[in-house]
C-alpha positions in Angstrom: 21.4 18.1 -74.9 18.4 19.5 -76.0 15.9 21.7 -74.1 12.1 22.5 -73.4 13.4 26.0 -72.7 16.0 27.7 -71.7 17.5 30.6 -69.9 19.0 33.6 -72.3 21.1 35.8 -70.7 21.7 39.1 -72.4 21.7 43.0 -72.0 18.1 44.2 -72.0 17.5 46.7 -74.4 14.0 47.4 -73.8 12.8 51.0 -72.3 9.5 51.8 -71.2 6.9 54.2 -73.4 5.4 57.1 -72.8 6.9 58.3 -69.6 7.3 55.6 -67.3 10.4 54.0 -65.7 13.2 51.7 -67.9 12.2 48.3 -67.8 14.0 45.0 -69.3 11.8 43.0 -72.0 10.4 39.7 -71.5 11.2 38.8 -74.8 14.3 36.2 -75.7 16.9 38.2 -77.6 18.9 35.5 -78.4 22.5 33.8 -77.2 24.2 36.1 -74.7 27.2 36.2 -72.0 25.8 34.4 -69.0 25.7 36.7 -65.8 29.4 36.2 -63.7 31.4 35.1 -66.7 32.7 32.6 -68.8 30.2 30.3 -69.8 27.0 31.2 -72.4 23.6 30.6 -72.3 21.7 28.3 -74.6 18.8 29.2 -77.3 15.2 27.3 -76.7 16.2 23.6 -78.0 20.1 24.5 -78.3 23.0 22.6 -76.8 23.5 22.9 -73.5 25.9 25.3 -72.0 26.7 23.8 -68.3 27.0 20.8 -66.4 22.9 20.3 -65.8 19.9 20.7 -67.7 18.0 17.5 -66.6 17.1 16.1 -63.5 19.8 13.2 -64.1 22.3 16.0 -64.8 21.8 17.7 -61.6 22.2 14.5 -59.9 25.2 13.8 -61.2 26.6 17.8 -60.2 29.7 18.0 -58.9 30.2 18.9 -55.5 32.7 22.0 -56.8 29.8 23.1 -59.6 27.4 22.7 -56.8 29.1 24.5 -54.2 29.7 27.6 -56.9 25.8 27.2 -57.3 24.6 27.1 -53.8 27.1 29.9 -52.5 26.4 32.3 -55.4 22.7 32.0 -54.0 23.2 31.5 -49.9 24.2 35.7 -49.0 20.8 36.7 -51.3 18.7 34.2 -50.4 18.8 33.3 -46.8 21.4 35.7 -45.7 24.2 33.6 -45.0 27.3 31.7 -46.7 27.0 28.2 -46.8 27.7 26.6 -43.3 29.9 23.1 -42.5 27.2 21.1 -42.1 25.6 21.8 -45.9 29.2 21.5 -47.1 30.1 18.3 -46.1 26.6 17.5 -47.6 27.8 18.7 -50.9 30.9 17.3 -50.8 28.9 13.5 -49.9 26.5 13.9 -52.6 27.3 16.6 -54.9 24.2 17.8 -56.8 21.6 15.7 -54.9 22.2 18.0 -52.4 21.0 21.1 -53.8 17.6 20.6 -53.1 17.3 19.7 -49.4 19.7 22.3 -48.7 17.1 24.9 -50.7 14.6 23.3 -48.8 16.3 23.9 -45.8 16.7 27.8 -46.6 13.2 28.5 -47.2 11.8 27.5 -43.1 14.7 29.9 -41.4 14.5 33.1 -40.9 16.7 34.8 -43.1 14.7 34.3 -46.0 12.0 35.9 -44.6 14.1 38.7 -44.5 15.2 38.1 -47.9 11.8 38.0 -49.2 11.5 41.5 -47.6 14.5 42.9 -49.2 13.3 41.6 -52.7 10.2 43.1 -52.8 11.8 46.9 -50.6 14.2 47.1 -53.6 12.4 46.5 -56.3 9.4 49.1 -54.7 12.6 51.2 -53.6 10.8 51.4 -50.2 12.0 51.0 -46.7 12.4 53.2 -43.9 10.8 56.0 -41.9 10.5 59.8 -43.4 8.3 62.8 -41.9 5.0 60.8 -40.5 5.2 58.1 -43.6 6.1 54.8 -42.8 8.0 53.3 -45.6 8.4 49.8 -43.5 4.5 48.8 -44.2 5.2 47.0 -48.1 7.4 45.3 -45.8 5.9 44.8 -42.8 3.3 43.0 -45.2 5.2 41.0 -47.2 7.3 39.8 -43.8 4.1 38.5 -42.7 2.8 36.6 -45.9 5.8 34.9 -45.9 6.4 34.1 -42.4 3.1 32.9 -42.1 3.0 30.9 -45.9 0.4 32.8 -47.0 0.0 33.2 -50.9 2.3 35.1 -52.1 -1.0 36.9 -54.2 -2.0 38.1 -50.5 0.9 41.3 -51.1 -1.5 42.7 -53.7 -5.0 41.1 -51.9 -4.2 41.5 -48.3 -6.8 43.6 -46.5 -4.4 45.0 -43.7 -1.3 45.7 -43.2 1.0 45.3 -40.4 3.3 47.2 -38.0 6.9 45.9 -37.0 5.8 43.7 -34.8 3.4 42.3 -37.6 0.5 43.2 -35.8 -2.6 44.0 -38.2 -3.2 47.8 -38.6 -4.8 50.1 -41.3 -3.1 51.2 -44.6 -2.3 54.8 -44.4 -3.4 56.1 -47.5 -7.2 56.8 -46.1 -8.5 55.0 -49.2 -12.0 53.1 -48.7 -10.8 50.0 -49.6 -6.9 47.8 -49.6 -4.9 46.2 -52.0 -2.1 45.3 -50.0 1.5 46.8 -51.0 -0.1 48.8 -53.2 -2.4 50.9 -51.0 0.6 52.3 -49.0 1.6 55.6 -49.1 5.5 54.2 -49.4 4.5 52.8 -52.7 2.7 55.8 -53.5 4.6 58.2 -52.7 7.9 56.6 -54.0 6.4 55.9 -57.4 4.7 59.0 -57.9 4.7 60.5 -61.6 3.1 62.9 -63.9 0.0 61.0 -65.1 0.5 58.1 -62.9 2.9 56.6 -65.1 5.5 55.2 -62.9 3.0 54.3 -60.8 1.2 52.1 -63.4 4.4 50.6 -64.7 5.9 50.0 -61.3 2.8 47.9 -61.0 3.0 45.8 -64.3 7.0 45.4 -64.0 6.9 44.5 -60.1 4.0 41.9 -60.5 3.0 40.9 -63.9 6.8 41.4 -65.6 4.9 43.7 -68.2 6.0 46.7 -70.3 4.2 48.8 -72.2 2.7 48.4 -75.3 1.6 45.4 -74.5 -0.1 42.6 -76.5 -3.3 43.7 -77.1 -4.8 40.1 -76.5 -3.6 41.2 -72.6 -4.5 44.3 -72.1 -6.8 45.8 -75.0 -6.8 49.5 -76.0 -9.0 51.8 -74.5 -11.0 53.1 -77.5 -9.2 56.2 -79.0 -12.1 59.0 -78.5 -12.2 58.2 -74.9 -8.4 59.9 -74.5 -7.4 63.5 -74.3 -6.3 64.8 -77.9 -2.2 64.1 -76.9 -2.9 60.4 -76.2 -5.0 59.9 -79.4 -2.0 60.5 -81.7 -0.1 57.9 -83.7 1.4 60.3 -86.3 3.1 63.4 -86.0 -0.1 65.7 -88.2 -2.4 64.4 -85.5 -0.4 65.4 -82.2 -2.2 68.5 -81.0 -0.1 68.6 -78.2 2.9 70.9 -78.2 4.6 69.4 -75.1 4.3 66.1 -76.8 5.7 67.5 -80.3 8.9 68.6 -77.9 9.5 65.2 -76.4 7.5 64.6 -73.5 6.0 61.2 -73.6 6.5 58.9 -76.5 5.5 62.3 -78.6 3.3 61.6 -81.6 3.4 57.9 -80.4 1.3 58.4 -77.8 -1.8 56.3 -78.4 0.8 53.3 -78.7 1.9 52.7 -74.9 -0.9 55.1 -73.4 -3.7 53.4 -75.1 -3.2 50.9 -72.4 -0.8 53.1 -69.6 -4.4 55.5 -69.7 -6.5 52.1 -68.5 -3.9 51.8 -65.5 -2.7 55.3 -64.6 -6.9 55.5 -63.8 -6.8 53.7 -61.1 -4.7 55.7 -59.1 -6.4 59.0 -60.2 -7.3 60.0 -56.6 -4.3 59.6 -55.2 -2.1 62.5 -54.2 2.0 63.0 -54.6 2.2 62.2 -50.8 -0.1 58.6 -51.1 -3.1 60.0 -49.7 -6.6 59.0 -51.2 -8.8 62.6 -51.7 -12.3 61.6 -52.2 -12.8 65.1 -54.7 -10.0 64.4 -56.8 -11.5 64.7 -60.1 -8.4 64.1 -62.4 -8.4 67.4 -64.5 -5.0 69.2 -66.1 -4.2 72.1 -64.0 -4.2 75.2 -66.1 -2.2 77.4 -64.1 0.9 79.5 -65.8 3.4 77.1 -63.7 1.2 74.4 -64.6 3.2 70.9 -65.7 1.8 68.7 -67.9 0.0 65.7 -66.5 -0.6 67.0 -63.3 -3.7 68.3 -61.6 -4.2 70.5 -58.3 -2.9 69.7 -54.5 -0.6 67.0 -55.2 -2.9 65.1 -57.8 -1.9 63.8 -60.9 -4.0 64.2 -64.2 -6.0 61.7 -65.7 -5.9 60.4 -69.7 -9.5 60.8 -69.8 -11.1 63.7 -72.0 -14.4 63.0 -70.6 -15.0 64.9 -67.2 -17.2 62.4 -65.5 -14.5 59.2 -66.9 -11.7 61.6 -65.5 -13.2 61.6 -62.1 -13.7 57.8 -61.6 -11.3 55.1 -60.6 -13.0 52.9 -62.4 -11.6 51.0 -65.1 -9.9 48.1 -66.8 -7.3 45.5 -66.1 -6.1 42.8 -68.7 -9.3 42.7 -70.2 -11.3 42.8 -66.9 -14.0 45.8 -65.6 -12.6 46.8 -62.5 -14.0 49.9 -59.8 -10.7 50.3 -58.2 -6.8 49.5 -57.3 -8.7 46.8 -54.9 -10.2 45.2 -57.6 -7.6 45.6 -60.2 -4.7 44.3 -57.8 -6.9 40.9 -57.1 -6.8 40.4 -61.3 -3.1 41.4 -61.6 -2.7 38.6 -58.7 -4.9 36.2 -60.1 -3.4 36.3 -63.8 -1.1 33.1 -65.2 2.0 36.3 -65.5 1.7 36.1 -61.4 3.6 33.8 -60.2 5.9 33.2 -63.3 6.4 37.2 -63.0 7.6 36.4 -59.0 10.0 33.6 -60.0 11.5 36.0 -62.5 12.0 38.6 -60.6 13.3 36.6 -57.9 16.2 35.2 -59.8 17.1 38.8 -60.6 17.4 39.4 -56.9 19.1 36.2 -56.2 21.7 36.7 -59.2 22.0 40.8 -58.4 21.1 41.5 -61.9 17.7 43.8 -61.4 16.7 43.2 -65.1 19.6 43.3 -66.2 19.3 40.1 -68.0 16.4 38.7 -70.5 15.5 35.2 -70.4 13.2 32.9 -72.2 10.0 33.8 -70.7 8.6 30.1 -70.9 11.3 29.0 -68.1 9.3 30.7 -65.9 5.9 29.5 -66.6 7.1 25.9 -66.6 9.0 26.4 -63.1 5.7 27.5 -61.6 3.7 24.1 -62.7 5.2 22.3 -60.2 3.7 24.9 -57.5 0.2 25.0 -56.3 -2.7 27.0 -58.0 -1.7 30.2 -55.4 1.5 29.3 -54.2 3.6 30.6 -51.6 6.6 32.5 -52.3 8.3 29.7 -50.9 6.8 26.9 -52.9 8.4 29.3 -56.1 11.7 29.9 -55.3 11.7 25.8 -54.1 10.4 25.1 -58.1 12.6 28.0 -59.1 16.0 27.2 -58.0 16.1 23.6 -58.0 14.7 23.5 -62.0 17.4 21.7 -63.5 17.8 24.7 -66.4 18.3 27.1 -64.0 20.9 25.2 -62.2 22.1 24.9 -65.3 22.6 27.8 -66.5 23.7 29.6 -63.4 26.2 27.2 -63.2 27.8 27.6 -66.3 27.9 31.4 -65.9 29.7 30.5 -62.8 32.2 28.2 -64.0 32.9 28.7 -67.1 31.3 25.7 -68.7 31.8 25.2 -72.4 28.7 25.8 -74.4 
């Protein structure tokens, strides 16, 4: 059986540039142990590895492969084991039952909570610390989904919203809110040397994005605008001696941070502890403890050689002018890696892989056709894990299915 696309499971090898966090690739590596054993996953137009790959495949599922599917996915994804009622529904009518049951999952309440736990873990926020509410990302996202909003409203929202999901200000004092991303949880829990982890929590959390990436994305800024360090692409043109040690991608620089710069901007006036300061003007602290990539107070340093540039939040996402986070988060959530970027990174929280895996990117653009143009998180995992590859696939890593 052939395929439009399929999954590839394999180790990720990929690791972030200059400075920020490890990240898996996007990119298909080729064939690959499936995740839980036994059974391996197919190549774009390969043979099939499992028991479904078409609609008429997963019809035909049988109630034990279907059972291994659904129960692999019930704990993560609506907090539960399968009950008697959706068992004898799989034992009547074996894979035709995969996606009322699904269907079923997404209206209780436990996958409201489960959408919660996806996006705590992979912001690694939750909780209560000092006078910092690490519940708001959330709060926020418990709302979205409880009330079917778009899932696009975590980076868009323009509130967030207190346990009882209650509208109330973001904490970060900022003039303006981009949803998760204008907490000080976020903030504070991705907060980096030259913005970098913030900027690639950002692109790995919600556009599945590493750095470099393609230029047709997110073009370079234009060399002269950078600090001497992030100009290099040789080793006779780092100035840098930090850089010539190791920090960074060293005289690699302009590679990754020819685009991490156009990101790391926008959180330029945000301090270590999330709070926006007005004054923050981005420069490299000179002091004799100084570290690279930081500025004064808690602030981070900006890529920016120009003083005026340095000061600014404004800048560029994915091609696009922007003035701010606000206005950058509404064209991270308006891109075609959006949603895609959710149903990926959903799967890796309903398989317990946290990019672990690689697949075939194009899965994920083709599961999110049959969603609307701003779908709810609930309308994606729906396309997501009744797409007859996925089933597929996840079966055969569960069972053992000859290749």
């Amino acid at each position: 059986m052939t395929r439009v696309a399929a999954l590839v499971f394999c180790a990720a090898l990929a690791v972030a540039c200059g400075g920020g966090e490890a990240q898996s690739s996007n990119a298909t590596q080729g064939n690959g142990n499936a995740v839980g054993g036994g059974g391996s996953a197919s190549t774009p137009g390969g043979n099939a590895s499992s028991n479904a790959g078409t609609p008429a495949e997963v019809a035909t599922l049988s109630a034990m492969d279907t059972e291994a599917y659904l129960g692999k996915l019930a704990p993560p994804v609506v907090g539960r084991v399968l009950n008697p009622v959706e068992r004898a529904s799989i034992v009547a009518e074996g894979g035709k039952a995969i996606k009322p049951i699904i269907t079923g999952w997404l209206a209780e309440p436990g996958f409201v909570k489960a959408a919660r736990r996806f996006v705590e873990l992979g912001l690694q926020v939750s909780g209560t610390k000092a006078d910092v509410d690490f519940d708001l990302p959330g709060n926020l996202v418990e709302y979205v989904v409880s009330q079917g909003k778009p899932w696009s409203e975590v980076l868009t929202a323009q509130t967030c919203y207190s346990a009882a999901l209650e509208p109330v200000a973001c904490d970060t004092g900022a003039p303006y809110t981009a949803g998760v991303l204008t907490t000080r949880a976020y903030l504070i829990s991705r907060a980096s040397r030259f913005n970098l982890t913030r900027s690639s929590a950002l692109m790995k959390n919600f556009a599945c994005q590493v750095y470099p990436q393609a230029a047709d994305l997110q073009p370079l800024i234009a060399k002269p605008r950078l600090i001497p360090m992030f100009q290099a692409t040789t080793p006779e043109e780092q100035t840098e001696e930090k850089a010539k040690s190791g920090f960074g991608n060293g005289h690699g620089c302009y590679s990754c941070h020819g685009q991490f710069s156009l990101h790391a901007q926008l959180y330029v006036k945000f301090n270590s502890l999330g709070q926006w300061v007005a004054t923050a003007d981005g420069h490299q602290d000179d002091g004799p403890a100084a570290e690279l990539g930081r500025s004064v107070d808690g602030l981070m340093a900006s890529h920016l050689k120009d003083p005026a540039e340095a000061a600014s939040e404004r800048s560029d996402m994915f091609g696009q002018s922007v003035e701010n986070l606000k206005e950058a988060a509404a064209v991270v959530a308006s891109q075609p890696t959006f949603a895609p970027c959710a149903a990926q990174r959903f799967l890796d929280f309903a398989l317990g892989v946290n990019g672990a895996i690689d697949y075939d990117a194009r899965i994920f653009e083709e599961v999110v056709l049959g969603a609307s143009a701003d779908p709810t998180l609930q309308q994606i995992v729906l396309e997501l894990l009744t797409h007859p590859v996925v089933i597929g696939s996840v079966t055969a890593s569960l069972t053992g299915a000859p290749g």
